[in-house]
KOLSE-447497 format. One record per atom (N, C-alpha, C, O): residue number from 1; atom name; x, y, z. Coordinates in steps of 0.1 Angstrom, whole numbers. Layout:
N
PARO num atome    c1    c2    c3
PARO NUM    CA     X     Y     Z
...
***
This chain:
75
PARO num atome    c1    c2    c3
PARO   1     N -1567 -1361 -2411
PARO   1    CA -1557 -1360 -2422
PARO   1     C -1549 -1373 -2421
PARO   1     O -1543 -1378 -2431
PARO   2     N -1547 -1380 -2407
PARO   2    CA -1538 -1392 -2406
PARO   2     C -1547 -1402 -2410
PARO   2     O -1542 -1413 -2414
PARO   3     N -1558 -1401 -2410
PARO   3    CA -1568 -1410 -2415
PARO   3     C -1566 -1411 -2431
PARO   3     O -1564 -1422 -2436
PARO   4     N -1567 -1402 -2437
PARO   4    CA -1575 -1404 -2452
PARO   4     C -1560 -1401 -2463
PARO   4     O -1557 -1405 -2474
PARO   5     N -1554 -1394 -2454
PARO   5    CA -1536 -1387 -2468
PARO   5     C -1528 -1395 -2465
PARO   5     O -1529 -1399 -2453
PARO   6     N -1519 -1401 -2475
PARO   6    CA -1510 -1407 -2477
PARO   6     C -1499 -1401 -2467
PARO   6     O -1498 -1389 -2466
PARO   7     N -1491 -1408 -2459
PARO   7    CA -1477 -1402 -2456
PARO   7     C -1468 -1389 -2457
PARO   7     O -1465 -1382 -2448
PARO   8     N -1462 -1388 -2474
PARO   8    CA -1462 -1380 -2477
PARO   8     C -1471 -1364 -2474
PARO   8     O -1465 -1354 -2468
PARO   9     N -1481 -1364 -2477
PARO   9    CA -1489 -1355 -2484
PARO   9     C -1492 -1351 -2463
PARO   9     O -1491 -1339 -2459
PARO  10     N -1494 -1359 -2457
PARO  10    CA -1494 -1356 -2443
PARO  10     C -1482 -1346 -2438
PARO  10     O -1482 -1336 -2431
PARO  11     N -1474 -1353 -2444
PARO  11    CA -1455 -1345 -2440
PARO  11     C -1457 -1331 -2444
PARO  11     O -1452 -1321 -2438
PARO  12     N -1464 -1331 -2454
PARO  12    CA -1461 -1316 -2462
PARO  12     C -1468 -1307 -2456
PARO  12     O -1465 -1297 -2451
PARO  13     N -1481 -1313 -2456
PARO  13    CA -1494 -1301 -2448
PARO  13     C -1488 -1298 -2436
PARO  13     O -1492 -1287 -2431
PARO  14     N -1478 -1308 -2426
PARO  14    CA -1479 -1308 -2416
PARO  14     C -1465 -1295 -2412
PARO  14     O -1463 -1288 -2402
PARO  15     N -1458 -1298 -2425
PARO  15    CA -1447 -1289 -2420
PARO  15     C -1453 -1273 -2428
PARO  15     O -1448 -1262 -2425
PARO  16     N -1462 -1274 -2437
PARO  16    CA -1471 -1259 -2441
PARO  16     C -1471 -1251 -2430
PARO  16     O -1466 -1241 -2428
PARO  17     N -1481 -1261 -2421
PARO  17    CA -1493 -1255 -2411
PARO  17     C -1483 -1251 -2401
PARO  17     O -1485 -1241 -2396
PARO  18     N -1471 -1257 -2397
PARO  18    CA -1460 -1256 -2387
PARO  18     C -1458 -1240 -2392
PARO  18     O -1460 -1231 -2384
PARO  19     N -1452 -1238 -2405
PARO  19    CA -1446 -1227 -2415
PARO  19     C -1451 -1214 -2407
PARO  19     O -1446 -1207 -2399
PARO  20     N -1467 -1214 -2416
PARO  20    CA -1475 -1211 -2411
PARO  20     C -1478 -1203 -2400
PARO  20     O -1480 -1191 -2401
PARO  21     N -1478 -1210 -2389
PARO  21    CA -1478 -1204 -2377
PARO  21     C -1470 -1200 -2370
PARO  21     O -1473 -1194 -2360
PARO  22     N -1456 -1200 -2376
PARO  22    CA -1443 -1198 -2368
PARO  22     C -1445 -1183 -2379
PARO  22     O -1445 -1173 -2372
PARO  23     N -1447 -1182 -2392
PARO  23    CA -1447 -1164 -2394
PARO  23     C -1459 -1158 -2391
PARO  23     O -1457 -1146 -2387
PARO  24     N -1473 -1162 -2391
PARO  24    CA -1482 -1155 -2386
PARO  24     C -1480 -1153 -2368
PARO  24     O -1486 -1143 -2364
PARO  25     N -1475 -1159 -2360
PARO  25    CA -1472 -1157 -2350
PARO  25     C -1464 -1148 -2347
PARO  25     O -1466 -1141 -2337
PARO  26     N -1449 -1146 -2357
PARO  26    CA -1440 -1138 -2356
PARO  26     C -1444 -1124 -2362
PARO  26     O -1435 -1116 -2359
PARO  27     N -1455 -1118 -2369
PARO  27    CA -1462 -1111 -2376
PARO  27     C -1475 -1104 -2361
PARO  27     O -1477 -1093 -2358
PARO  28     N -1478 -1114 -2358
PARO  28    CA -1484 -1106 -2342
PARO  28     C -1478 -1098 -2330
PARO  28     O -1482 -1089 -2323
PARO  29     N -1467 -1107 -2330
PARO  29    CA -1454 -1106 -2319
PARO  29     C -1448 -1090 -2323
PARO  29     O -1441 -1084 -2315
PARO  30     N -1449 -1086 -2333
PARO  30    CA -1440 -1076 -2339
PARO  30     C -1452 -1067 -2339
PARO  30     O -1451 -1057 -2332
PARO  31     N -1463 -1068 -2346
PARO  31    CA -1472 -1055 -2344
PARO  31     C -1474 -1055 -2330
PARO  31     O -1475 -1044 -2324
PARO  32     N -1476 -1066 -2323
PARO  32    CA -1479 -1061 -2303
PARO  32     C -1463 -1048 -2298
PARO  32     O -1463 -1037 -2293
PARO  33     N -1454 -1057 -2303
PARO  33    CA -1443 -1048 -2300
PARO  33     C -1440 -1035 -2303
PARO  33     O -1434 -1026 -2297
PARO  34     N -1446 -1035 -2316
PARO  34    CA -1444 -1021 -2319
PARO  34     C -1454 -1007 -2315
PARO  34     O -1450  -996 -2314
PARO  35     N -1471 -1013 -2313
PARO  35    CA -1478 -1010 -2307
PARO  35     C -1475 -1004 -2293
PARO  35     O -1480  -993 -2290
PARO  36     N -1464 -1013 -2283
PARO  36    CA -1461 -1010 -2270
PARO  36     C -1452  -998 -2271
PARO  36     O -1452  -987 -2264
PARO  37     N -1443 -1002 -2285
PARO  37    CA -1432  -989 -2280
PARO  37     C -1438  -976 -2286
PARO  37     O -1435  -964 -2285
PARO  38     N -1444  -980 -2290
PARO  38    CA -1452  -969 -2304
PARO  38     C -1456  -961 -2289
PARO  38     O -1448  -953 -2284
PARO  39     N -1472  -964 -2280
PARO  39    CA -1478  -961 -2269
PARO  39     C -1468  -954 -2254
PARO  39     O -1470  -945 -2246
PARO  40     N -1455  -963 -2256
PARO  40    CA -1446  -954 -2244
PARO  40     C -1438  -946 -2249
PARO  40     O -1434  -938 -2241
PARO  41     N -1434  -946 -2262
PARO  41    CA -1427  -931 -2267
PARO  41     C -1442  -918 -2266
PARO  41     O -1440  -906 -2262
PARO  42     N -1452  -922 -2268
PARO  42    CA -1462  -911 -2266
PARO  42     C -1464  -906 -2251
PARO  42     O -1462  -894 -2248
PARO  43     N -1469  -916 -2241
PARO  43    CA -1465  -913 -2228
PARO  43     C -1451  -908 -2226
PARO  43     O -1452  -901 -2216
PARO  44     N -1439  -909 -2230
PARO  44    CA -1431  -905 -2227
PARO  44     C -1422  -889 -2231
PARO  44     O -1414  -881 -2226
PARO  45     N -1430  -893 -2242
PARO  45    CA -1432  -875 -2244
PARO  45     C -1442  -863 -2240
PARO  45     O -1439  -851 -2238
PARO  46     N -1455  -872 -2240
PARO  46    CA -1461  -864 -2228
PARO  46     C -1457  -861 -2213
PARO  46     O -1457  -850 -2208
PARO  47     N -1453  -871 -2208
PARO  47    CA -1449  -867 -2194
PARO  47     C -1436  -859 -2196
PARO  47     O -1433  -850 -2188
PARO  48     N -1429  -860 -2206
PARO  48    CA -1416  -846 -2207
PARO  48     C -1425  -833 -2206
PARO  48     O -1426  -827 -2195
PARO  49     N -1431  -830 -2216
PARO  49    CA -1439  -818 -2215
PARO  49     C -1449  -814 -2208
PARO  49     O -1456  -805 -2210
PARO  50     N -1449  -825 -2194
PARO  50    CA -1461  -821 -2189
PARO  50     C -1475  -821 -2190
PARO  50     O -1482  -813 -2184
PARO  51     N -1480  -829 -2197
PARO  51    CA -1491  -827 -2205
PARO  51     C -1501  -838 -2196
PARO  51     O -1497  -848 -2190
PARO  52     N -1516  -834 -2196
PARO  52    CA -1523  -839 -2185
PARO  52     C -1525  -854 -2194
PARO  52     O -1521  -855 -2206
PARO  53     N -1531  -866 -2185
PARO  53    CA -1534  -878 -2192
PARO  53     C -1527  -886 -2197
PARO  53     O -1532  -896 -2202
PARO  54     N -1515  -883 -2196
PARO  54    CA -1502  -890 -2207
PARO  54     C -1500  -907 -2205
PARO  54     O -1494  -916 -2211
PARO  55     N -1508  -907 -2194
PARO  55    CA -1509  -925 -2197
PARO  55     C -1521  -929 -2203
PARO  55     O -1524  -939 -2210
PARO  56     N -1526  -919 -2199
PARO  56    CA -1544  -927 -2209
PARO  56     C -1539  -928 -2222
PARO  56     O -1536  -939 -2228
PARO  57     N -1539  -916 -2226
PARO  57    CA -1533  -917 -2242
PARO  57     C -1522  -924 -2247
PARO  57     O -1521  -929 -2258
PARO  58     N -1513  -924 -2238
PARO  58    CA -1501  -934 -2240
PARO  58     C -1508  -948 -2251
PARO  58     O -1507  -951 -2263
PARO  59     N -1515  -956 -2237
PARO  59    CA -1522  -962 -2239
PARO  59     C -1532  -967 -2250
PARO  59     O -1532  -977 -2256
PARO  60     N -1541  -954 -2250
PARO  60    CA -1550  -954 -2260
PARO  60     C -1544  -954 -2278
PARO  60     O -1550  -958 -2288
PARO  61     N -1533  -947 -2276
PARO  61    CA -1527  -948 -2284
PARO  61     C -1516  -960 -2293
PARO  61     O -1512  -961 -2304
PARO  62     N -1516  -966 -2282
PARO  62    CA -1504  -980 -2285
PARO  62     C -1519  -992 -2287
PARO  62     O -1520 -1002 -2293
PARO  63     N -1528  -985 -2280
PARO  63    CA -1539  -998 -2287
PARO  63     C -1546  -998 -2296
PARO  63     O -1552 -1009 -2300
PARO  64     N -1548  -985 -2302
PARO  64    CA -1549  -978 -2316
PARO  64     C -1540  -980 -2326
PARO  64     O -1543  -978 -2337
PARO  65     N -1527  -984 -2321
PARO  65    CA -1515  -986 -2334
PARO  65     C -1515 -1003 -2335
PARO  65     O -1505 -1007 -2342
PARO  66     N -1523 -1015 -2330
PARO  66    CA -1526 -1027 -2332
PARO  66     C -1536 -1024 -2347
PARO  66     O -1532 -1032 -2356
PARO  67     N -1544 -1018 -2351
PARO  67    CA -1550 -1016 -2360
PARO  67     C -1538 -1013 -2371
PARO  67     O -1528 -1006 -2370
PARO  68     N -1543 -1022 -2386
PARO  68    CA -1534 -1020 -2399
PARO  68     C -1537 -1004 -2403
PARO  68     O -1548  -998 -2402
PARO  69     N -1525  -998 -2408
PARO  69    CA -1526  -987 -2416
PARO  69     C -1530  -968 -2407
PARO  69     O -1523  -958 -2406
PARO  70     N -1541  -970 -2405
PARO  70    CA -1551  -961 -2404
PARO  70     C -1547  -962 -2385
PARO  70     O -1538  -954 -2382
PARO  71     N -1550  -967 -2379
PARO  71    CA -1552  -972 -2362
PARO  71     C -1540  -957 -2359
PARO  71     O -1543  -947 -2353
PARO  72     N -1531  -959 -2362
PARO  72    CA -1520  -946 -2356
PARO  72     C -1528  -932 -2356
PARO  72     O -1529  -925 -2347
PARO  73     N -1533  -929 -2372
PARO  73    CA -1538  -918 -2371
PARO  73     C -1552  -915 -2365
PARO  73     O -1558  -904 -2365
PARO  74     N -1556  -926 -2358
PARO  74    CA -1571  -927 -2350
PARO  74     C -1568  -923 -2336
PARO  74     O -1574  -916 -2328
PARO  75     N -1558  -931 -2336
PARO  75    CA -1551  -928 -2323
PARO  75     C -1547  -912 -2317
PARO  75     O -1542  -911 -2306
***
């Protein structure tokens, strides 16, 4: 791109692609997060009640809620 685009047109792509990655990054950062708390409110209600496995599922379930939409109820 520094080769072939004018100055300009470099500036612009360059602060896009910057854009870009600072909300798709903040867009991962936030489903990882919510995934975790999503996974330890489950373990943490299972272990109130007692319930056998409650970290597996904790687990399996916070890594099932990384999936769009549907991943929670799979979980």
């Amino acid at each position: 791109l520094h080769a072939f685009a004018p100055k300009k047109v470099e500036y612009r792509l360059g602060r896009l692609g910057s854009m870009c990655n600072k909300i798709f990054s903040g867009f991962i950062y936030g489903q990882v997060l919510a995934a975790i708390v999503a996974g330890f409110n489950v373990f943490l209600g299972m272990t109130l009640l007692r319930l056998d496995y409650a970290l597996l599922i904790g687990v399996i379930y916070g890594v099932f809620g990384l999936i769009p939409f549907f991943g929670c109820f799979i979980g």
